[in-house]
C-alpha positions as CSV (number, residue, x, y, z in Angstrom):
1,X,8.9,5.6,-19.0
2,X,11.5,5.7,-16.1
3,X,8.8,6.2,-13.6
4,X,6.4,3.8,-15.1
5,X,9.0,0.9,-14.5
6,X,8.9,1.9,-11.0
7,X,5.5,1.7,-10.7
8,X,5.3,-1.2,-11.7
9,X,8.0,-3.1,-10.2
10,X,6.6,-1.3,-7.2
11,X,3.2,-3.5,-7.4
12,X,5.5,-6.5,-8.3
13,X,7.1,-6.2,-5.4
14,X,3.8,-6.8,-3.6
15,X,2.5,-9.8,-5.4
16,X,5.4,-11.3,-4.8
17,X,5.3,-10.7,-0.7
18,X,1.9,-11.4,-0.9
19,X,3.5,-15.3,-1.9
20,X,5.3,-15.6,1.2
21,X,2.7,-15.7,4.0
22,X,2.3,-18.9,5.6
23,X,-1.2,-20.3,6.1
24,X,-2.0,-20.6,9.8
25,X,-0.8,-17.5,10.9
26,X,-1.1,-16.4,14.3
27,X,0.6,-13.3,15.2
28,X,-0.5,-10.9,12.1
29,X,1.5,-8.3,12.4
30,X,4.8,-10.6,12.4
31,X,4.0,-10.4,8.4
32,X,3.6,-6.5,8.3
33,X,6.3,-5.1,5.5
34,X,7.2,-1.9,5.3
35,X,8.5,-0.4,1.9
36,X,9.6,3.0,1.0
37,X,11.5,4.7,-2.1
38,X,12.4,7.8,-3.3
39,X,14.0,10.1,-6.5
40,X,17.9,10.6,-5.2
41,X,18.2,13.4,-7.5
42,X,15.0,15.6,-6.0
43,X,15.7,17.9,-3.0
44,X,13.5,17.7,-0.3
45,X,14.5,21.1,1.3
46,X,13.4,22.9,-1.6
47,X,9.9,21.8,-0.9
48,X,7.7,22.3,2.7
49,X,4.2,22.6,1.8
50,X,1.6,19.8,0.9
51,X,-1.8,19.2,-0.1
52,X,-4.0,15.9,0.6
53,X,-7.3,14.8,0.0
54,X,-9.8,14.0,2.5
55,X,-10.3,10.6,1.4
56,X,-8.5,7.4,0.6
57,X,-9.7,5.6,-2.5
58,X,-9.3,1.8,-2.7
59,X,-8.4,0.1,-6.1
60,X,-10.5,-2.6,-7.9
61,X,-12.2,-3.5,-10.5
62,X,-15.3,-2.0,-10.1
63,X,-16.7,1.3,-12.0
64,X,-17.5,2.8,-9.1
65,X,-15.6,4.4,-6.6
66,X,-14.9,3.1,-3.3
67,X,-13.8,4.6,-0.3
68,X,-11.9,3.9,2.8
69,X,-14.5,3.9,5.7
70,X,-14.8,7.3,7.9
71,X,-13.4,6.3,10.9
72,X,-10.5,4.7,9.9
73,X,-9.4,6.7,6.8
74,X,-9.7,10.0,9.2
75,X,-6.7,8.4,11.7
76,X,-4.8,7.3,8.4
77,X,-4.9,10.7,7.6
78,X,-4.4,12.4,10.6
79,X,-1.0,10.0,11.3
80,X,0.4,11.1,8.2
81,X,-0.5,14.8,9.0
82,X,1.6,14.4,12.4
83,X,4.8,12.6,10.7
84,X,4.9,15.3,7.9
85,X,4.8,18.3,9.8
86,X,6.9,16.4,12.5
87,X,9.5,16.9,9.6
88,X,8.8,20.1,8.8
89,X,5.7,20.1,6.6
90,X,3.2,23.0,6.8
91,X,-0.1,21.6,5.4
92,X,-2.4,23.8,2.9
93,X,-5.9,22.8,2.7
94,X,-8.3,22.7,-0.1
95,X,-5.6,24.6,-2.4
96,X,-7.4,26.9,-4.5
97,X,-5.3,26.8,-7.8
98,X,-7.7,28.9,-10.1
99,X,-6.7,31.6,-7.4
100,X,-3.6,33.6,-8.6
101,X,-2.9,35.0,-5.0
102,X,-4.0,31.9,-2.9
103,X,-1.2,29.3,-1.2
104,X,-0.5,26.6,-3.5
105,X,1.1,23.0,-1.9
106,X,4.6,21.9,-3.2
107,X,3.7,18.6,-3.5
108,X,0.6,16.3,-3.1
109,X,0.3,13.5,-1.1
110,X,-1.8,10.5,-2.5
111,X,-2.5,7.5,-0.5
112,X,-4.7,4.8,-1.7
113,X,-5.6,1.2,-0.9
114,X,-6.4,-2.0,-2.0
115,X,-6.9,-5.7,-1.2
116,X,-5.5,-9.0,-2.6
117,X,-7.2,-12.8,-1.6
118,X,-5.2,-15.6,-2.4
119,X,-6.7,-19.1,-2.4
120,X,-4.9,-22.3,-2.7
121,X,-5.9,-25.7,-3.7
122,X,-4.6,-29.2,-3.2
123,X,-5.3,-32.6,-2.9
124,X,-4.6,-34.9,0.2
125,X,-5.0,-38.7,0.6
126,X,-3.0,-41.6,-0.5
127,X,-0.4,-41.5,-3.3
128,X,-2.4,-44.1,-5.4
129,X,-5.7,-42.7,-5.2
130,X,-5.5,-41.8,-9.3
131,X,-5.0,-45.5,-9.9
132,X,-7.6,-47.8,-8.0
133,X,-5.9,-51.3,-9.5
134,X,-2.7,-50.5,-7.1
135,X,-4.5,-49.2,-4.4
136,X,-6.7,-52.5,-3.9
137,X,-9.8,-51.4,-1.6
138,X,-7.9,-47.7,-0.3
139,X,-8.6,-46.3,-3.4
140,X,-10.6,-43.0,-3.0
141,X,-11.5,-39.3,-4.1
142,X,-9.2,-37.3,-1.9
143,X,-10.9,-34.1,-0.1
144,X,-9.4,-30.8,-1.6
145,X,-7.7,-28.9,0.7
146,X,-8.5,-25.0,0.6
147,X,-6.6,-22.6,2.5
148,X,-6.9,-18.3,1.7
149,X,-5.8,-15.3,3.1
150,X,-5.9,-11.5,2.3
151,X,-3.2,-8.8,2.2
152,X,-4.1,-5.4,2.6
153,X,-2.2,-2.2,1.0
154,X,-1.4,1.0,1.8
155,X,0.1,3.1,-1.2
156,X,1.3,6.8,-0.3
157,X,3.4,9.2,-3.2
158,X,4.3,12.3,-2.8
159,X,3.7,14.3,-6.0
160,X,5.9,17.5,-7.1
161,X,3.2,20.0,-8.6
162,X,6.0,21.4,-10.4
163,X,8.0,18.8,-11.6
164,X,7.2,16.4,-14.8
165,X,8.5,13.4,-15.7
166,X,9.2,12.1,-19.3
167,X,5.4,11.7,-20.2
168,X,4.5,15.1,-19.2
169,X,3.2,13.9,-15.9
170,X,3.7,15.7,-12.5
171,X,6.3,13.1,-10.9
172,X,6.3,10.8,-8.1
173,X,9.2,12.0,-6.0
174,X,8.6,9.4,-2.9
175,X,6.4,6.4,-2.3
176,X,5.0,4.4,1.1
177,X,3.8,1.5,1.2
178,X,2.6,-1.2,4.2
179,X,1.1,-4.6,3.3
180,X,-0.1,-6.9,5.8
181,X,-2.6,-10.2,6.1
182,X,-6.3,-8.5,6.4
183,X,-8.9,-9.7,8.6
184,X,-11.6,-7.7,7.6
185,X,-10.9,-4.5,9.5
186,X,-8.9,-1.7,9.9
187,X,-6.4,-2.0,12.7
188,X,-5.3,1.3,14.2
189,X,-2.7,0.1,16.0
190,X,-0.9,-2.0,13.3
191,X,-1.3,0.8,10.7
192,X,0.3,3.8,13.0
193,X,3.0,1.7,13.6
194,X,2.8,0.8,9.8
195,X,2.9,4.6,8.8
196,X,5.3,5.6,12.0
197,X,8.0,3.3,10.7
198,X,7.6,4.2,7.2
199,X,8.8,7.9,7.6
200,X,11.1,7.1,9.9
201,X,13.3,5.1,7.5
202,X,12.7,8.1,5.3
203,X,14.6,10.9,7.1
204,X,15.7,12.7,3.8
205,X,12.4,13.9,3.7
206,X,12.9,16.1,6.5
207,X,12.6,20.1,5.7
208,X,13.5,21.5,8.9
């Protein structure tokens, strides 16, 4: 239950940034955030290996699954590679865990994605315009005014294999997240310095 609340006040926490971009932007990644968390009571040292997959699902509401493009999921990727084993992590690939004898990963490390649009409406024009007897011959319709942008997520946890939470779930011992305005593509500068900054405000997760 614990780790549900802190799920979801985790994806609170990014509809309510999402609230607090300004329409008109011009310097995009002046609105990059940067959010990371972790379980005080779990011991990083104790852990070094990790496992993750080779591609980055994004969320919606659609049945089928959707992935993050090649090209840009295969730098995500590869950036978190180099920050892990810059702290000490030895990566494992394609774990075999029907295998007895075969390496198995500490933890697994998930990241996914997802977009959110937000539109907002509102009239303009002349206070009296919803009253033509005060407004004599300015009376009119007023134009709606419609202004949108999109946020972009990145969601990374770091799953213990061997550790279960409440619900008899392998637990989330550290999440990552950057969320930013979206224009349609995946910028490779803004995101390494996204993923960059995100481990480096999380030094406890050094092994070495």
């Amino acid at each position: 239950m614990k780790q549900k609340i802190f799920t979801l006040i985790l994806m609170a926490s990014f509809v309510l940034f999402s609230g607090c971009y300004p329409d008109g932007a011009e310097n995009t990644e002046d609105f990059d955030i940067v959010y990371s968390a972790y379980d005080e009571g779990y011991n990083f040292q104790n852990a070094g290996t990790y496992s993750m997959p080779e591609e980055i699902v994004i969320l919606g509401d659609d049945e089928e699954i959707e992935v993050v493009p090649d090209g840009p999921a295969a730098n995500i990727l590869a950036r978190i590679d180099t920050n892990l084993q810059a702290l000490g992590w030895t990566k494992i690939e394609n774990p075999d865990f029907d295998n007895p004898t075969a390496p198995k990963p500490d933890v697994e490390f998930l990241p996914v994605s997802w977009t959110t649009t937000t539109i907002s409406v509102w009239g303009g024009g002349y206070w009296c315009y919803w009253d033509p007897y005060y407004c004599g011959g300015g009376w009119y319709y007023p134009y709606p005014v419609v202004t949108s942008y999109t946020t972009g997520t990145l969601l990374f946890t770091m799953i213990d294999y061997n550790a279960l939470n409440n619900n008899g779930q392998r637990k989330a011992v550290w999440t990552g997240a950057l969320n930013g305005l979206f224009q349609g593509t995946y910028n490779e500068s803004r995101i390494n310095k996204g993923i960059d900054q995100v481990f480096e405000q999380s030094p406890y997760l050094k092994t070495n």
